[in-house]
N, C-alpha and C positions, 0 to 999 in steps of 0.2 A: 243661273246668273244672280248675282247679288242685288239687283233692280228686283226681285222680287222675291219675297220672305215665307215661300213656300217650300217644303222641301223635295226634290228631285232625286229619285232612287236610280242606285247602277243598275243594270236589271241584273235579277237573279239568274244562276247559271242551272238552266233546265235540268230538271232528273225527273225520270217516266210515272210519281208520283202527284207529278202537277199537269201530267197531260192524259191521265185517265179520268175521267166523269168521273164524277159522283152515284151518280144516277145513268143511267142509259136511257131511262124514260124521263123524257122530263114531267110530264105528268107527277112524280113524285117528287120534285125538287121543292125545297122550302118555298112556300110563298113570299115574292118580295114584293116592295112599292116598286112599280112599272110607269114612268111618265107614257110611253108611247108603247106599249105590248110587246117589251123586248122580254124571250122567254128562255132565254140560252141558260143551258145546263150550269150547275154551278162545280166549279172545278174542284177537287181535293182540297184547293187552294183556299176553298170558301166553304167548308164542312161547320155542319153544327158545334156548338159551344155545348158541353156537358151542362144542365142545368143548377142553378144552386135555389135555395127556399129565400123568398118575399113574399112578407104578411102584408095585405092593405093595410093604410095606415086610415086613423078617425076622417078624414077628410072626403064628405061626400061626394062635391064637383072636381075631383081629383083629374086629374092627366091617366090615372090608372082607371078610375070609372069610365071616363070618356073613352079611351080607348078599347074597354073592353065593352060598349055600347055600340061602337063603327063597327058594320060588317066587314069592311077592310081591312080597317089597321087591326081589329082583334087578332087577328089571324097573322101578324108582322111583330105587333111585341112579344118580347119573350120577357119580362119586367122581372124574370127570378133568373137572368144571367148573370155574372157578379160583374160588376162593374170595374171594382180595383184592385191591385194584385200587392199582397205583403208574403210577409217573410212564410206562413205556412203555408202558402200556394205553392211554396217549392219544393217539390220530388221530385221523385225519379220518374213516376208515372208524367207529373206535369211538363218535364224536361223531355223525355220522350216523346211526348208528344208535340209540344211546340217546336220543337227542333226540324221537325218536317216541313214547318211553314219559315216562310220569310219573315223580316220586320216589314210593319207593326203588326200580322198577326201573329206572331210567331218567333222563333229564336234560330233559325238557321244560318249556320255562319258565325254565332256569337260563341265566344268561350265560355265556357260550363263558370270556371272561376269569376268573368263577370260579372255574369248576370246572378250568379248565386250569392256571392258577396255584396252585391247591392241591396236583393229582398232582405237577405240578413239581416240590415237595418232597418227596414220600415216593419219593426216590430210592436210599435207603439198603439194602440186602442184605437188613436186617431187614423191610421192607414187604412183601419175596414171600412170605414165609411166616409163620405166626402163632407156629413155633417154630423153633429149630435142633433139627434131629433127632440131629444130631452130638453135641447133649448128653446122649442118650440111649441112648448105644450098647447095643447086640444084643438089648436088650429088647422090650417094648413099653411103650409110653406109655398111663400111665392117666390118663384124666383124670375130674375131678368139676365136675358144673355144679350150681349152687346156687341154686334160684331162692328167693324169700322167701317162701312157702307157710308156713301156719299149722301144719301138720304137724310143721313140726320143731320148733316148742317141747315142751321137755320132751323132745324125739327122743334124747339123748345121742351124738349122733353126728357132733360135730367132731373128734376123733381119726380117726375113718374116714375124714371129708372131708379133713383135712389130710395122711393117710399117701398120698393121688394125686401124680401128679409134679409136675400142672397142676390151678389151679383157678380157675373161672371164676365172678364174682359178676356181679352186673347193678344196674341201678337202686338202690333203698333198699337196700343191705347193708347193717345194720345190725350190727355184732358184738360192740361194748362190751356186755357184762354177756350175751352169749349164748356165749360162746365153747365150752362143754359141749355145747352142742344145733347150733353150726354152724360150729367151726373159728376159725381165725384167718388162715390162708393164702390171697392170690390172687396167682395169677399173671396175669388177667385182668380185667378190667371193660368190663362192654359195657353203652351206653347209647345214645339219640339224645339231643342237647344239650335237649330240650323232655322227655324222662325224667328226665333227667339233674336239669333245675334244678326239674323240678317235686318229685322226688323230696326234692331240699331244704329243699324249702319243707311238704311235707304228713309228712314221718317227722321231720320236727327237734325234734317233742316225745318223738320214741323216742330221742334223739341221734342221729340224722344230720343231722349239721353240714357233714359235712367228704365227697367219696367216697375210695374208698379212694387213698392214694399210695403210692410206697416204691421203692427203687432200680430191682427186676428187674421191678416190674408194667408190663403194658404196656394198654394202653387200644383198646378196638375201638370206632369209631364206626362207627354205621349210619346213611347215610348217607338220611333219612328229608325232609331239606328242604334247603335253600339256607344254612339254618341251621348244620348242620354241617358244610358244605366250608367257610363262613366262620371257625367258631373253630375248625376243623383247622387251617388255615392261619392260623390267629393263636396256637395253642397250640405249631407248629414254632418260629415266627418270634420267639415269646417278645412278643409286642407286643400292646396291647387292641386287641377288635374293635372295628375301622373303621368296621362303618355294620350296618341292618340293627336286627331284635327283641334282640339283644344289643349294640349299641353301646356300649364304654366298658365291657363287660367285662373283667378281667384273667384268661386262662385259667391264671396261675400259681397262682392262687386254686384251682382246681380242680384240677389236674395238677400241681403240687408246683415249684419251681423249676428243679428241671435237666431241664426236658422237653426232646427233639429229636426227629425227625423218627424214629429209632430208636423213641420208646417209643410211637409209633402205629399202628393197622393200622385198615386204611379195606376195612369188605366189598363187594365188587362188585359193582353193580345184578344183573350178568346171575345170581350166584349167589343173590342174593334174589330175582329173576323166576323162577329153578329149583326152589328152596323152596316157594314158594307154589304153583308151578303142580302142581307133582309130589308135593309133602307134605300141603300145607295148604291145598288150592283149596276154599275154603269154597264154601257155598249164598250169601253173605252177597253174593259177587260177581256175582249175580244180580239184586239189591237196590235199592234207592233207595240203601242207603249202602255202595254196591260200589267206589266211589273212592274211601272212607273204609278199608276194610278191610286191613288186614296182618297177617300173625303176630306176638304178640308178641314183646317184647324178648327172654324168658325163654325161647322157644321157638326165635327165631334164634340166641342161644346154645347152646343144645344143641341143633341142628340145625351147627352151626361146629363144636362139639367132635365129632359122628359125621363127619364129614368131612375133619379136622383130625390126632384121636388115633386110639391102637389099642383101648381099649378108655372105653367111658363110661359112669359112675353117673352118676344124675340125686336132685338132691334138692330137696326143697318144691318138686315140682311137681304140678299138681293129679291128683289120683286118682279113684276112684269112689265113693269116702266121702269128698269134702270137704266137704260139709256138714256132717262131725262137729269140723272146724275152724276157725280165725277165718284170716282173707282172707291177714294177714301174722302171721309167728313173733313180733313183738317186740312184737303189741296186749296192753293189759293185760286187758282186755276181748273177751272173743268177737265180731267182726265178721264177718257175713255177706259170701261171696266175692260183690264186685261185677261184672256179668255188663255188658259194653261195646259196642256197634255196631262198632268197630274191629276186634274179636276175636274168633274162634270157638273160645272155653275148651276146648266138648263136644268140638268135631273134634279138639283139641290132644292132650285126656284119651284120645280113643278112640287116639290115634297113640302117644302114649307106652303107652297099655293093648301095643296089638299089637307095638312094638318092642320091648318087654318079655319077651312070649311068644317072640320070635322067638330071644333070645337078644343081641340086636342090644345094646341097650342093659339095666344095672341099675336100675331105679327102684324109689327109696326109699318102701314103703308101710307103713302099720302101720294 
């Protein structure tokens, strides 16, 4: 439904490569964050990420220190899995292999010609990394991810969010007339093109008209359908989408006029199969609507900035008092947080609760 700007997968059409284990023992299955001692085998569907190399950076109190300090989370990050996928991530080995998964882990169902003529363009220096770290010398990088939580109205803490180096919004940022309760600064937006325009269309009575644009911002797509490797590669190319649920779009309309392949970063299936399998492996994928399920947007965000920056706040995201807020910061009205098949809010709350404790990440509560 277009009331809410998440997006909703067809389910995948079974083949006996997603209904064999992984494992027959679970005893040997990856270790993931468990809210409540769910310990089900992890499907084909959710296989390890081939590893790629991350050097520590100078930063003592890093997210990568802290993390490899937790008896727990040591054992859930994998900090040398590659986060974002360009133009030489595409072979025949990589093709092969993603092909067997669904979106977003994966390419199943997508043509070879789109998805390969999209990487094709994100050739640029800036697509391997989501930052240059050389703009940051000897420090560390902080960063803040902002998700739209009810919490922060009234929070006064857009100065806090705007003093981070890096800031990452998502979907509805709404920031006309909130700028006291949530900044004004991104250096980020992260969306699926089906977040993106639904967000459009259900906050444009709060003013979101427009998402955010601006010289240095650069734009993360999550690569959630067929959908957004099409307007990737039509928002490089500067040309409207050719064919497809957006035909006869103009992505300048959305991304500002001087997009290039520069202001893009495309996350990589195998780093959202990593997430999900080791962060966020819900009950849900157990389910009648387990080919529906993903993390959300809000949640792959700051799940990119723990692996991305050296240190990260987390704001309006959900807590253990979110009932005493309305769903998003910019309702006039108290609306109750709506609770989705796609999502497991409770497992998201309990992961932020425990990264919290660990030291790992800041999250913003009151």
């Amino acid at each position: 439904s277009l009331s809410h700007p998440e997006f909703l997968f067809v389910p995948k059409t079974d083949s006996p490569r997603e209904h064999r284990s992984k494992d027959p023992d679970p005893g040997t299955s990856p270790p993931c964050f468990c809210a409540c001692g769910n310990s089900f085998k992890p499907s084909a569907e959710l296989e390890e990420p081939e590893p790629s190399r991350k050097q520590p950076g100078p930063c003592l109190h890093s997210v990568m220190a802290r993390a490899k300090a937790d008896p727990k989370f040591r054992e859930i990050f994998h900090f040398n899995t590659p986060v974002l996928m360009w133009d030489q991530h595409f072979t025949l080995e990589t093709w092969n292999r993603l092909k067997t998964r669904h979106v977003p882990y994966g390419w199943q169902g997508l043509p070879l010609t789109v998805v390969g003529s999209t990487l094709q363009l994100l050739n640029a220096s800036a697509n391997r990394h989501l930052f240059d770290r050389a703009a940051f010398p000897g420090g560390c990088v902080r960063c803040a991810v902002v998700g739209n939580g009810g919490i922060l109205n009234g929070s006064r803490q857009g100065k806090a969010i705007d003093s981070h180096h890096l800031v990452f919004r998502l979907n509805g940022a709404v920031i006309k007339g909130f700028e006291e309760d949530v900044g004004t600064k991104v250096s980020f937006y992260g969306f699926t093109v089906n977040t993106m325009k639904n967000s459009l269309i259900s906050y444009e009575e709060y003013g979101f008209t427009q998402i955010p644009q601006g010289k240095d911002l650069k734009y993360i797509f999550i690569p959630s359908d067929i959908r957004d490797y099409v307007m990737l590669k039509s928002a490089i190319q500067g040309s409207p989408v050719p064919e497809g649920s957006d035909k006869g779009d103009q992505p300048q309309k959305y991304f500002g006029p001087e997009a290039s392949a520069e202001k893009f970063k495309l996350l990589h299936p195998d780093f959202l199969q990593y997430l999900t399998a080791r962060f966020l492996r819900s009950e849900i994928l157990n389910t009648q609507y387990g080919s529906l399920y993903m993390p959300s947007t809000g949640a792959l965000m700051l799940l990119t900035a723990l692996h991305t920056c050296d240190q990260v706040s987390a704001y309006g995201f959900i807590t253990a008092n979110y009932e005493q807020f309305s769903d998003h910061y910019y309702e006039v009205e108290k609306k109750p947080l709506v609770f989705y098949a796609n999502h497991d809010m409770m497992l998201e709350a309990a992961l932020w609760r425990s990264l919290h404790r660990a030291g790992i990440i800041t999250l913003y509560q009151r």
